[in-house]
C-alpha positions in Angstrom: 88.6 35.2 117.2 88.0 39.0 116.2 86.0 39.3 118.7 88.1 38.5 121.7 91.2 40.6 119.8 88.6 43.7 120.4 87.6 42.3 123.8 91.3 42.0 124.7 92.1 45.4 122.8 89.2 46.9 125.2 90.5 45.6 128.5 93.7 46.8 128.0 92.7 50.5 126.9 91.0 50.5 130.2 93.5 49.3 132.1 96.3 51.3 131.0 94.0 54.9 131.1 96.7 57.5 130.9 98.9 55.4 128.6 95.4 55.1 125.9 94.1 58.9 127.0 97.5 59.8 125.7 97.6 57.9 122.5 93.9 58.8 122.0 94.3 62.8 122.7 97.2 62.8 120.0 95.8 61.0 117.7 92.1 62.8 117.7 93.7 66.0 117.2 96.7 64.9 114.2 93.8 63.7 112.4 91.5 66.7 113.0 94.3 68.9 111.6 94.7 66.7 108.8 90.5 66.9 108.5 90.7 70.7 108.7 93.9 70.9 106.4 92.0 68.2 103.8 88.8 70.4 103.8 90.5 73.7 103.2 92.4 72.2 100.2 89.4 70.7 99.3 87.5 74.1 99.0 90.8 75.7 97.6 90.9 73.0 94.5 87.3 73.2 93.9 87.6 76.8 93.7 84.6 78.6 90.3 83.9 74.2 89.7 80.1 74.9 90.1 80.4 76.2 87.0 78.9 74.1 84.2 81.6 74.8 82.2 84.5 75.1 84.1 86.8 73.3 81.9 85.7 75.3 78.5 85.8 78.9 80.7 88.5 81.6 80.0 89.4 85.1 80.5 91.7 86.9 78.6 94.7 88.4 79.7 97.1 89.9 78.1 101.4 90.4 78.1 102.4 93.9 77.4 106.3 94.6 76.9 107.7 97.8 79.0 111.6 98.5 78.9 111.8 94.8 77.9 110.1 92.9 80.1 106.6 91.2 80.0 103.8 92.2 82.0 100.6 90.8 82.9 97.1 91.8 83.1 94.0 90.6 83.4 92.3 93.9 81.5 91.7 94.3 77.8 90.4 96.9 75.1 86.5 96.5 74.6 86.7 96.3 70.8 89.0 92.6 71.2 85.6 91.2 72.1 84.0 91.5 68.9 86.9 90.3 67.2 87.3 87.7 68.9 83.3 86.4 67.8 83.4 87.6 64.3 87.2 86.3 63.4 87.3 83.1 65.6 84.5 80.1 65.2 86.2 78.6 68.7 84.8 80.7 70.8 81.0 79.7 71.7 80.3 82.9 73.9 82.2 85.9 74.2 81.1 89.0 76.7 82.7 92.5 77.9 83.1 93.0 81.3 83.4 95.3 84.3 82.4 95.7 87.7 81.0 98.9 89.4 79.7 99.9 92.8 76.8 101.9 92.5 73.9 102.6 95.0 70.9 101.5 94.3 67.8 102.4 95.4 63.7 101.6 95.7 61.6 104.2 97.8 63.5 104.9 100.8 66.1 101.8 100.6 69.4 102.7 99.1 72.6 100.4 99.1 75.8 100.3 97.7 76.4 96.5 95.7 78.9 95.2 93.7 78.0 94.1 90.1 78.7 93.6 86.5 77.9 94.8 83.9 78.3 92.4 81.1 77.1 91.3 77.9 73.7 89.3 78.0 75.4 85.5 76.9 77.5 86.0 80.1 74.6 84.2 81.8 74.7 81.3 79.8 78.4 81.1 79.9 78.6 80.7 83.6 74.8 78.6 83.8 73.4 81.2 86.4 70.8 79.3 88.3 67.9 81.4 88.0 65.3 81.7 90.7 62.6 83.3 89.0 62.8 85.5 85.7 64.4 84.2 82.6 68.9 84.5 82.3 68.3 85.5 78.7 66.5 88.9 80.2 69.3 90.7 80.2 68.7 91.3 75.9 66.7 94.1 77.4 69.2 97.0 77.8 66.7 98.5 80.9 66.7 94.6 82.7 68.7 93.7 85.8 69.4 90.1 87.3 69.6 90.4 91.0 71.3 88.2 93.9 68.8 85.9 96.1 70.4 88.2 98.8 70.4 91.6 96.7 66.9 90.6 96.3 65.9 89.9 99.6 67.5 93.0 101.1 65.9 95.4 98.5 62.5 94.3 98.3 62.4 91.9 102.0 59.4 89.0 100.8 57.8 90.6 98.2 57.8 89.7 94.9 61.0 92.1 92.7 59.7 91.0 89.1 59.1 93.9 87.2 59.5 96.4 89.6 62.1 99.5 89.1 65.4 99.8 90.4 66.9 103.3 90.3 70.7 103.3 89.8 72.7 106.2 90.9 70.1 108.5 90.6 70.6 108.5 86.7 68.6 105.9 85.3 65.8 103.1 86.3 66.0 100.0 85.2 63.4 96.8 86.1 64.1 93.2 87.5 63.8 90.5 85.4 65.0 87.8 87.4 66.1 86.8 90.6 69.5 84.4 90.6 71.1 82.0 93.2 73.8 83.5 94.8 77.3 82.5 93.5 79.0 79.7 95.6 81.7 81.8 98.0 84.4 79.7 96.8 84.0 81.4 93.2 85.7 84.4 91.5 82.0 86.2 91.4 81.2 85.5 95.3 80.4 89.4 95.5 78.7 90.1 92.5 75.1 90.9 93.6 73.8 92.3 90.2 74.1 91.5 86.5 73.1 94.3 84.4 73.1 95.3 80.6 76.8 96.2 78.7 74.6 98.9 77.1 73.2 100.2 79.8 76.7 101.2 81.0 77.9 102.6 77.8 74.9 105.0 78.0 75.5 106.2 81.3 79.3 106.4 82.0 81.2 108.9 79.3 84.6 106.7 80.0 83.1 103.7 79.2 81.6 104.8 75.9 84.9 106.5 74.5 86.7 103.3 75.4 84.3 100.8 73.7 85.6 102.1 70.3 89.7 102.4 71.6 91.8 99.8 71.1 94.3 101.4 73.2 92.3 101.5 76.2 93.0 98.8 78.2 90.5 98.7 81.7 88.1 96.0 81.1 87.5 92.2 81.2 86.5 89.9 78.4 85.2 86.0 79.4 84.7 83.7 76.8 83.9 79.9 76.4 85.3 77.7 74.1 83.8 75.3 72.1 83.9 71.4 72.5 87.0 70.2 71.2 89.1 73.7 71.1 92.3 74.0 73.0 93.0 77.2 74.7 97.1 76.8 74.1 96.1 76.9 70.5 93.5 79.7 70.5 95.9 82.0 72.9 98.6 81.2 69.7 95.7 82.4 67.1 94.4 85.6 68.7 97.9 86.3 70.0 98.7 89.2 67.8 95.0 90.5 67.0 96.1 94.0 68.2 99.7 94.4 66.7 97.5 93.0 62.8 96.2 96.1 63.3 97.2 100.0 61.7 99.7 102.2 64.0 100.7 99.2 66.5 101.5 100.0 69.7 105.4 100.4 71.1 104.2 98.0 74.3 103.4 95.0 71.9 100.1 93.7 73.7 100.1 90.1 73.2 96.9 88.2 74.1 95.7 85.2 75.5 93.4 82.7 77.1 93.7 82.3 80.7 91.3 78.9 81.8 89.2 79.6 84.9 91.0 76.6 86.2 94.3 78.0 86.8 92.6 81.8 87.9 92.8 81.0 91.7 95.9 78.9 92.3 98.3 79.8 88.9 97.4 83.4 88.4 101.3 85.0 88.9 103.3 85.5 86.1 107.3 86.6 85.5 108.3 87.9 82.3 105.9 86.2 80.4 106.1 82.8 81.9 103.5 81.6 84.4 105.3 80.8 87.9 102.5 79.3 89.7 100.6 81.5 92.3 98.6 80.5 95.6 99.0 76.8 95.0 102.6 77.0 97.1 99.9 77.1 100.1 97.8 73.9 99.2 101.2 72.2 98.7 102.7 73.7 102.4 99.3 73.0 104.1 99.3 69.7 102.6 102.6 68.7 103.6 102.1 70.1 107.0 98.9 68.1 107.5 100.9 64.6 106.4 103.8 65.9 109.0 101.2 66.7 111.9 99.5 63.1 111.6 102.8 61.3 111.2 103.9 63.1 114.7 100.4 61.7 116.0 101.4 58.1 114.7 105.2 58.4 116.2 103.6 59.1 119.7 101.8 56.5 119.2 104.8 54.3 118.2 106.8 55.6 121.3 104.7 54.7 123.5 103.9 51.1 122.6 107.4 50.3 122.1 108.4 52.4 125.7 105.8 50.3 127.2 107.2 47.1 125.6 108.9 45.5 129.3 105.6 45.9 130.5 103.9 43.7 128.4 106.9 41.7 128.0 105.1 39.2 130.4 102.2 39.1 128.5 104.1 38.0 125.0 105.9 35.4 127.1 102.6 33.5 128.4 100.8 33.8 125.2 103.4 32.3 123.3 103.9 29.8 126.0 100.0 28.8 125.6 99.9 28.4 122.1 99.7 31.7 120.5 101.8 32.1 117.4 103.3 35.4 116.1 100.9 36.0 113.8 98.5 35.9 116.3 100.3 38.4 118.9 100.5 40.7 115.7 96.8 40.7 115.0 96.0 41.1 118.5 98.6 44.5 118.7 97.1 45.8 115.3 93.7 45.2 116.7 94.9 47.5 119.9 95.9 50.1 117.5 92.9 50.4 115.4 90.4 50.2 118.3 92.6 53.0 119.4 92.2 54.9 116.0 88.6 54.9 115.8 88.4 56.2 118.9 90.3 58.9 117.8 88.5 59.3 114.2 85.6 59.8 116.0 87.0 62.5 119.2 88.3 64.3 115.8 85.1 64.8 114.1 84.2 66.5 117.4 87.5 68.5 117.6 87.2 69.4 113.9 83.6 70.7 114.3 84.5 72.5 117.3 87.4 74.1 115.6 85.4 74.9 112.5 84.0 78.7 113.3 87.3 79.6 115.0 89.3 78.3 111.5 86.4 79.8 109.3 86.7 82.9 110.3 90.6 82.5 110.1 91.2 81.3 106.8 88.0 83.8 105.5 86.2 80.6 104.3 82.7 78.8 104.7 84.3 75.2 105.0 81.7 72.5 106.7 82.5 69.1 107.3 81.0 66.9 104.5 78.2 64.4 106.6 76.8 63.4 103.9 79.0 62.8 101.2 79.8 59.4 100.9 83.5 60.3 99.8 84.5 61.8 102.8 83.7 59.1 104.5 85.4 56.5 102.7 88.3 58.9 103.2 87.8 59.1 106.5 87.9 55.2 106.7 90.3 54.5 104.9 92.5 57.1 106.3 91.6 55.6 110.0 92.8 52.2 109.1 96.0 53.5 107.6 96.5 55.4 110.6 96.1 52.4 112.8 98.5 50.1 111.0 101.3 52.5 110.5 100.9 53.4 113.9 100.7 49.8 115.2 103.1 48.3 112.8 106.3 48.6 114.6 104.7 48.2 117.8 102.9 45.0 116.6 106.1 43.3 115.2 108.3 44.4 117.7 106.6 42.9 120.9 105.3 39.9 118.9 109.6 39.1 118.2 110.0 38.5 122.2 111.2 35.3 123.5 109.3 33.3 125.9 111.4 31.5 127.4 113.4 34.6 128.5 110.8 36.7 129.4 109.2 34.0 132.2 112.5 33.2 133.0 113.1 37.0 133.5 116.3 37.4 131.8 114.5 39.3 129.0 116.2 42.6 128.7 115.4 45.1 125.7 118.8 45.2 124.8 121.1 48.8 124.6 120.4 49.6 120.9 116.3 48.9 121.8 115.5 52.7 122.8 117.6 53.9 119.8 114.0 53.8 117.1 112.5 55.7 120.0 115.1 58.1 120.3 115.3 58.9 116.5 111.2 59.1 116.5 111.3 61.6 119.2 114.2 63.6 117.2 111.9 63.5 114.1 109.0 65.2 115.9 110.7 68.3 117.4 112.7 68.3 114.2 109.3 68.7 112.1 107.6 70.8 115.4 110.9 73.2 115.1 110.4 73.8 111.1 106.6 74.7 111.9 107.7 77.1 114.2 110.3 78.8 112.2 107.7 79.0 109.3 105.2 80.6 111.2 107.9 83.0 112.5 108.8 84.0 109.3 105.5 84.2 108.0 104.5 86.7 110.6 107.7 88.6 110.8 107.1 89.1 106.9 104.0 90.3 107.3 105.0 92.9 110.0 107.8 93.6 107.9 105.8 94.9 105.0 103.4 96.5 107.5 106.4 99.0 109.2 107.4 99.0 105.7 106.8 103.4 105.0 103.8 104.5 103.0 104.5 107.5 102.2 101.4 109.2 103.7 99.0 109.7 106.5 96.2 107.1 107.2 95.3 108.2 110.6 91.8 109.5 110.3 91.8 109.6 106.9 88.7 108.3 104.5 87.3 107.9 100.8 83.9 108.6 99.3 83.5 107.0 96.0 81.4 109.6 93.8 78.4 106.7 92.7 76.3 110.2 91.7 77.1 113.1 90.3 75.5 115.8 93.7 79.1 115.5 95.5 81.0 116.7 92.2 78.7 119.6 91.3 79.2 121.0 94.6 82.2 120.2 95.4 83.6 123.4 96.3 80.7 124.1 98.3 81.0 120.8 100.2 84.8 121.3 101.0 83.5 124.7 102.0 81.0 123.6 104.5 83.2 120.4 105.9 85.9 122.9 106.7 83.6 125.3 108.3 82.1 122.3 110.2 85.0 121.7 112.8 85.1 118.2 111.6 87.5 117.6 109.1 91.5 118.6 108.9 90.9 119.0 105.1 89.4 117.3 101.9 90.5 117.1 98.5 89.5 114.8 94.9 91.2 112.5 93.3 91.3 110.1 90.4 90.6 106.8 92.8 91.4 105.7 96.0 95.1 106.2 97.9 95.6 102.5 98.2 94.9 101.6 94.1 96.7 102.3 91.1 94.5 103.0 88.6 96.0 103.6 85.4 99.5 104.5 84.0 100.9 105.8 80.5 103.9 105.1 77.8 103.1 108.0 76.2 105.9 109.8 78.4 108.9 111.3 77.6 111.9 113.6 79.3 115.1 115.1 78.8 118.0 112.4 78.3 115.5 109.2 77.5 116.4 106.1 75.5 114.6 106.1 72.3 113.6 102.4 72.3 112.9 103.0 76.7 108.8 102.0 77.1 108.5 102.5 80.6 104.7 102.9 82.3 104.3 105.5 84.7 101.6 105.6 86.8 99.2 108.6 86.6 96.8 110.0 88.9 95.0 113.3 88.9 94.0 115.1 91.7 92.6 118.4 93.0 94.8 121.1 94.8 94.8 120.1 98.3 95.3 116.5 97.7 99.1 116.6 99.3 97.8 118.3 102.2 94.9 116.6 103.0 96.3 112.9 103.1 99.8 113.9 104.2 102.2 113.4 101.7 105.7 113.6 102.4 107.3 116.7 99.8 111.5 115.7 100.0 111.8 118.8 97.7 109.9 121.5 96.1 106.4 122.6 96.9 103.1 121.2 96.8 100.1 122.3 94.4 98.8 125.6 95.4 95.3 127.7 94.5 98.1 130.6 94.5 99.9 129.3 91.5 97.8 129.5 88.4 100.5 128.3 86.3 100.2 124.8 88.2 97.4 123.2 85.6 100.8 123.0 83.5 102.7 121.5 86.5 103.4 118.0 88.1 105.0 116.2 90.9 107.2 112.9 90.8 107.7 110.4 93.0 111.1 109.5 93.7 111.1 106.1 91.0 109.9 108.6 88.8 112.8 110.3 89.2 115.1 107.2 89.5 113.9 106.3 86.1 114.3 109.5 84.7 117.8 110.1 85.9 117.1 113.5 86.9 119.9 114.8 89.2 118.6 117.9 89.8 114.7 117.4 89.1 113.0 121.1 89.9 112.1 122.9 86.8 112.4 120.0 84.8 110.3 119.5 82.2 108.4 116.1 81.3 105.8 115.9 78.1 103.2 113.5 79.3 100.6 112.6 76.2 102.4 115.5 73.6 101.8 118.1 76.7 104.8 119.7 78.6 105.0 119.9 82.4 107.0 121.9 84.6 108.6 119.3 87.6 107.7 121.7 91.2 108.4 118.8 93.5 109.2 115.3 94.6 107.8 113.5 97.1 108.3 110.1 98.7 106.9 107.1 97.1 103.5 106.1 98.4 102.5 102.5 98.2 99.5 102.1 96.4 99.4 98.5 95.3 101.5 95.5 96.6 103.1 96.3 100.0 105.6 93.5 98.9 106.8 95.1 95.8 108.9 98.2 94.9 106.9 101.3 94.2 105.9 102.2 91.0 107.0 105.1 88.9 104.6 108.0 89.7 103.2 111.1 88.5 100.4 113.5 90.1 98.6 116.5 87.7 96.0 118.8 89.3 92.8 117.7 87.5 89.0 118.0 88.8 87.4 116.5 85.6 88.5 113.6 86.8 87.5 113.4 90.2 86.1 110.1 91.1 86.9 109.9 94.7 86.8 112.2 97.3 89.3 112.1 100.5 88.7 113.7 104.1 91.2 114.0 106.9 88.9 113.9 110.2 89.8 116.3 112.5 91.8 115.0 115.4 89.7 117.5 117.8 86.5 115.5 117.6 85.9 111.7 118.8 85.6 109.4 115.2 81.7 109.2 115.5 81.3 112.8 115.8 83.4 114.0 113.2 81.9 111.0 110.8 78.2 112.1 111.9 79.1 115.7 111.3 80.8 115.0 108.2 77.7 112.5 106.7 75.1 116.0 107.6 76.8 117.9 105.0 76.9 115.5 102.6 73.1 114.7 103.3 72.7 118.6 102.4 74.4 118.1 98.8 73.4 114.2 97.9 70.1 114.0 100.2 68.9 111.3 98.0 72.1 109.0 98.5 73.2 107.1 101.6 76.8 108.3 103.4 79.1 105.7 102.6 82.4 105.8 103.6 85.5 103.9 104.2 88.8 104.4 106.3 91.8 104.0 104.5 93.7 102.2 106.8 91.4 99.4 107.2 91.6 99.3 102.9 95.2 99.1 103.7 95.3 96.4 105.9 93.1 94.3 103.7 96.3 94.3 101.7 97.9 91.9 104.1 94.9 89.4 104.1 96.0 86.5 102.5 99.7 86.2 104.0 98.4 86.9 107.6 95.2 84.4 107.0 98.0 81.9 106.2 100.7 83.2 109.0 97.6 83.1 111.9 96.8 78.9 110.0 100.5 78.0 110.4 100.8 79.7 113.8 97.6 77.3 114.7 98.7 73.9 113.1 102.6 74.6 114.2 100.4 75.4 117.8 98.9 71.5 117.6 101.8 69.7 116.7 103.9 71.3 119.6 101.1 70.1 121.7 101.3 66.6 119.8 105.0 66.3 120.5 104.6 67.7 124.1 102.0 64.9 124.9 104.2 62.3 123.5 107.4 63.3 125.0 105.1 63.4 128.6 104.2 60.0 127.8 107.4 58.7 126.9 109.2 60.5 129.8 106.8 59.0 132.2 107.3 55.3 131.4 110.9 56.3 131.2 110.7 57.5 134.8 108.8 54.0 135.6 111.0 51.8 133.9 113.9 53.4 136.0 112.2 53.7 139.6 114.6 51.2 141.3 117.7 52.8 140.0 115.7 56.7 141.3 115.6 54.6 144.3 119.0 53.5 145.0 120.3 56.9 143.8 118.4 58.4 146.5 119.7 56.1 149.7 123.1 56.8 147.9 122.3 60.9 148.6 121.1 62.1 145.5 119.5 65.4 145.8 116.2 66.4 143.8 118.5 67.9 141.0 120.3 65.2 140.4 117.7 63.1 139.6 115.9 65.9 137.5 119.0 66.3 135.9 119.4 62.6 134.5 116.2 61.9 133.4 116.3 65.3 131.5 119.8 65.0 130.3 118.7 62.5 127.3 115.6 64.1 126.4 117.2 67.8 126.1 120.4 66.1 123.9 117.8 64.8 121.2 115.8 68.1 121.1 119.3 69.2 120.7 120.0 67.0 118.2 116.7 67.8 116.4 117.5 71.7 116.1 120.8 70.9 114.3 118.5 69.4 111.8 115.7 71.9 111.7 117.5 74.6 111.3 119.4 74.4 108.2 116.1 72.9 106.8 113.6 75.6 107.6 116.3 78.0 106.2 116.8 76.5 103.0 112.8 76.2 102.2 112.1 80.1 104.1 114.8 81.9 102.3 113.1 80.0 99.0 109.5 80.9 100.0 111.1 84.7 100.8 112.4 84.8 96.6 108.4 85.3 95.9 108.7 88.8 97.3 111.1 91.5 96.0 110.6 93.7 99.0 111.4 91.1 102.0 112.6 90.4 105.8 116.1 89.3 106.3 116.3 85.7 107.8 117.6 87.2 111.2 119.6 85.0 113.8 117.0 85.4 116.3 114.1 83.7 114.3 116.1 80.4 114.4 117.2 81.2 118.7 113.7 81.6 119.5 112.5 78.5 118.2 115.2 76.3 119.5 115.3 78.5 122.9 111.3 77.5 122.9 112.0 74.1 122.1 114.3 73.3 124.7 112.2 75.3 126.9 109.1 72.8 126.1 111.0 69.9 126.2 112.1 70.9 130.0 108.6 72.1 131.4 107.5 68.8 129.9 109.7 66.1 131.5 110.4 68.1 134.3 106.6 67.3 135.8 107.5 63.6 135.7 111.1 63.7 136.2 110.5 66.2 139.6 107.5 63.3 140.4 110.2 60.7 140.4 112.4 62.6 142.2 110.3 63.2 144.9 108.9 59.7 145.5 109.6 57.7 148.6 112.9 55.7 147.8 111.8 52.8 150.0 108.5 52.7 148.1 110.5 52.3 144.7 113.2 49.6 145.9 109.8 47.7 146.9 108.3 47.8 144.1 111.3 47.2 142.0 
């Protein structure tokens, strides 16, 4: 019996080729979607669960309270860390933290990697697989752990046991082991080193001064509980380890464990409270993939039941032979999931296909799982519930015909029998619409926040990060000779890059502040021609000058500085930053340095060149890019010969700001892109049999004198009413859930009228491109052809 369902399930497919090609095509891509979508939440759950002990894994943050609210940060003094091992017997392993770039080098190779430097039972805490070497090497304060890649690329095939490493030209240290690369879907994907805590105490004066402060807050602690602790209870235990301690500070640093399971998807937090984080986007995707497949199932519902008439015929002799209605519905479910494996199959293909175009989209490594034997019971089981819910209404509603009627050909389908079809087709555009307005909004957020002011100059600008100490001995000399060179507009130091905020202060006070007021105020310390050189804009007062001698005493505010301080007339003001006055000698507009989607920070800028630890050239606008860049990288050769030139624009450091929101505007602009193209393929296949089922009347309308239009016009009419209908329900939906999304950013795009006009405009655009092929068709047929065949 199964057997001749699938033989009859075969021979129809063939028969009706459009009618199945349709079905098929719609169905192969909803369920690639939902394959890409199921993969990418996949990776996105699974996110840092290679490690051993992923469950028992923590870093700790901490909540600091300025002008009354609660802060979070994810950096810590270095003296907790001992604490937290002597004082607390729940913690297994416990290790400082902090990641450098420096350039290492071996003969004539030299390259810039990203590494830690960390405490030797880091290794054991996150199980590094070791490729050669031992993980407990790292006991040795002259021992480095390198990368299989780090490895590769510094010492090609040979063997890197025990040979030296120099790092930044200050000290050599030697491999002792080689590790497996950490899994891309981890927190330490670009960590290409491990080296000693020690060995960075001994060579970087900050980091030694710091290891003793408590106060000093710029570095990451890890730790691993033991079996059986609870890291709600051991946040509530080492809560208050810094205000136990003599002269407290006024920002009340309360600490805690944050698990590594909740760093990727959970890591926002407002006032204290955590509010989620990235897993909004595994929940959208999700439900976006589950909406996409059930538009692929409708179409597949429409058509069966718009086809019904057709196989009317067919019900009636079958039931007049013999066959029950149990039979007829096996037979129809049979049709369906023939249908759906098909389309499992066509959307392995598609999904594959798709795979380096959505990989390089969504920034991720994602491969289709052949040989994991969940994915394909997934895959299964997800085919055959396709395949009945697609077939179900089909399969009962053509089984429920009446013989008798149908042979006698009275059957008719009745005036409420289009009505599920109607309301299916509604459904899609409805859920095609909200896609579309997403996206929209997505994008126009994005570009909102990119138009958004800076404050500054990125054209032509870029950033050397001083790794060695050559640059800052000379650095007069080199600003000498790049000025001299033609190249370059101007260059100038500063405390760290033009797109980060590095550090800020409480330690602040001015004329008219609130006793109890705790604000942090960002400061950065820079050399004279700082202003000049990336293009600050002064809104009054003057810049830093080599004229005024008096300006080591001086500073400039941004204008939340000065909103904060409630300065009306600023200039000449005086603010004492860490029990030193300064003299106010300008504002200047605020520069975003952090979060494009957030207000500015509160700013101050001090002429400093002890703590230059970046250095910042304006190419000249004379010169093509590779020439300036080549004449720029000559005289730095001269000064650092034994470092490579490495560089970065700031505009590109900038746009990498934007990442994540456009990654997940150019995903929803791709799946909203498919399910158009799902609903498009349905409503052609629906129209079509529409246009079929209605080829006498087209016929008679004709002879009668019905022009092209008219007939356009009334097979058009219905479809355009329900798209209609579709957009009065899209519309108030996407903006309730878009103005909610829009809450998660302070700085924000309006939800303009025009976002919800386009999509319906495009809607009804689609919806008349797509009937009009077969409704024009129609029109255009012989009308003597179409009263014969009716």
């Amino acid at each position: 019996m199964l057997r001749n369902y699938i033989k009859t399930a075969w021979r129809n497919l063939v028969k009706n080729k459009l009618h199945s090609s349709i079905n098929i095509a719609g169905l192969s891509v909803g369920m690639a979607v939902a394959i890409l979508i199921g993969l990418w939440i996949y990776d996105e759950l699974s996110f840092n669960k290679d490690f051993n002990n992923y469950d028992r894994i923590g870093k700790i943050w901490q909540f600091v309270n300025f002008s009354g609210e609660k802060t979070s940060y994810d950096v810590v003094p270095v003296p907790l860390a001992d604490e937290l091992r002597t004082k607390y017997p729940e913690f297994k392993w416990v290790s400082v933290s902090v990641e450098r770039k420096p350039i290492l080098s071996v003969g004539e190779k030299k390259l810039a990697e990203t590494g830690n430097y960390v405490e030797p039972s880091f290794t054991d805490m996150l199980s590094v697989t070791m490729l050669s070497g031992n993980r407990n090497s790292l006991n040795d304060i002259n021992s480095i752990l390198l990368s299989r890649t780090l490895a590769k690329n510094l010492f090609g095939n040979d063997n890197p046991i025990d040979k030296l490493i120099q790092i930044d030209n200050k000290t050599s240290v030697k491999c002792a082991g080689v590790y497996e690369d950490f899994p891309v879907n981890s927190s330490f994907k670009d960590t290409r080193f491990l080296a000693n805590w020690n060995l960075f105490l001994s060579t970087d004066a900050y980091g030694k001064k710091a290891s003793t402060q408590w106060d000093e807050n710029s570095f990451q602690v890890y730790a691993q509980l033991r079996e059986g602790a609870d890291f709600k209870t051991v946040s509530a235990k080492i809560k208050d380890s810094r205000m136990k301690r003599e002269d407290p500070p006024k920002y009340k640093p309360e600490f805690f464990i944050f698990p590594m399971s909740r760093w990727h998807l959970y890591a926002d937090f407002k006032n204290g409270v955590n509010t989620g984080g990235s897993i909004q986007f595994v929940w959208l995707f999700g439900i976006t993939g589950f909406f996409v497949l059930l538009l692929a199932c409708i179409n597949f519902m429409n058509l069966s039941t718009a086809r019904s008439e057709k196989r009317a015929k067919e019900v009636g002799i079958r039931k007049a032979i013999g066959s029950v209605r149990k039979q007829l519905v096996f037979q129809f479910l049979s049709e369906s999931l023939l249908v759906t494996i098909f389309a499992f199959v066509f959307s392995l293909l598609l999904a594959q296909l798709a795979l380096p175009f959505f990989n390089s989209v969504a920034d991720k490594q994602i491969s289709i799982l052949w040989t994991n034997p969940l994915f394909w019971l997934a895959g299964i089981v997800f085919s055959l519930l396709a395949g009945l819910i697609a077939g179900s209404y089909p399969a009962l509603y053509l089984s429920s015909f009446s013989p008798i009627k149908v042979l006698k050909g009275t059957f008719k389908a009745g005036r409420f029998a289009a009505v599920p079809r109607k309301v299916l087709v509604v459904l899609q555009f409805s859920v095609s619409v909200m896609l579309i307005i997403g996206t929209l909004v997505v994008f126009r957020q994005v570009q909102f926040a990119k138009n958004r002011s800076v404050g500054y100059n990125r054209e032509q600008l870029i950033e050397i990060n001083l790794n060695t100490p050559e640059l800052v001995k000379h650095y007069n000399a080199f600003r000498a000779d790049l000025l001299n060179s033609g190249a370059v507009y101007d260059m100038s130091g500063s405390s760290g890059s033009v797109t980060v905020q590095y550090g800020g202060t409480t330690n602040i006070q001015w004329r008219g502040k609130a006793p109890d007021a705790r604000p942090l105020v960002m400061s950065n310390e820079i050399t004279h021609d700082y202003g000049r050189t990336i293009g600050w804009q002064v809104k009054e007062g003057r810049d830093f000058s080599r004229n005024f001698s008096n300006d080591s005493a001086a500073v400039i505010l941004n204008e939340a500085s000065v909103q904060l301080m409630a300065f009306r007339h600023p200039l000449d003001e005086f603010v004492k930053i860490n029990g030193k006055d300064y003299r106010v000698i300008a504002v200047i507009k605020d520069m975003i340095k952090e979060d494009p989607f957030k207000p500015v920070n509160p700013s101050f800028y001090r002429v400093s060149y002890g703590g230059v630890s970046t250095i910042n050239i304006k190419l000249s606008k004379q010169l093509i890019t590779s020439d300036a860049l080549a004449k720029v990288e000559t005289v730095a050769r001269k000064y650092n010969p034994s470092n490579p030139f490495v560089y970065s624009f700031v505009d590109e450091r900038y746009r990498n700001k934007f990442g994540y929101e456009e990654r997940i505007g150019k995903l929803s602009a791709f799946f909203a892109t498919l399910a158009i193209f799902i609903s498009c393929l349905g409503l052609f296949g629906v129209a079509s049999f529409v246009a079929e089922q209605r080829t006498k009347e087209i016929g008679v309308r004709k002879v009668l004198g019905a022009t092209v239009f008219n007939v356009w016009k009334l097979l058009s009419k219905e479809f355009i009413v329900l798209v209609i209908i579709s957009l009065l329900i899209a519309i108030p939906v996407s903006y309730y859930f878009m103005d909610k999304w829009l809450m998660n950013y302070q700085y924000k795009t309006p939800l303009s009228w025009w976002i919800f006009a386009t999509a319906g405009m495009g809607a009804i655009a689609l919806t008349i491109s797509t009937v009009s092929f077969q409704a024009i068709k129609a029109a255009l047929a012989n009308p003597v052809n179409s009263l014969r065949r009716g």
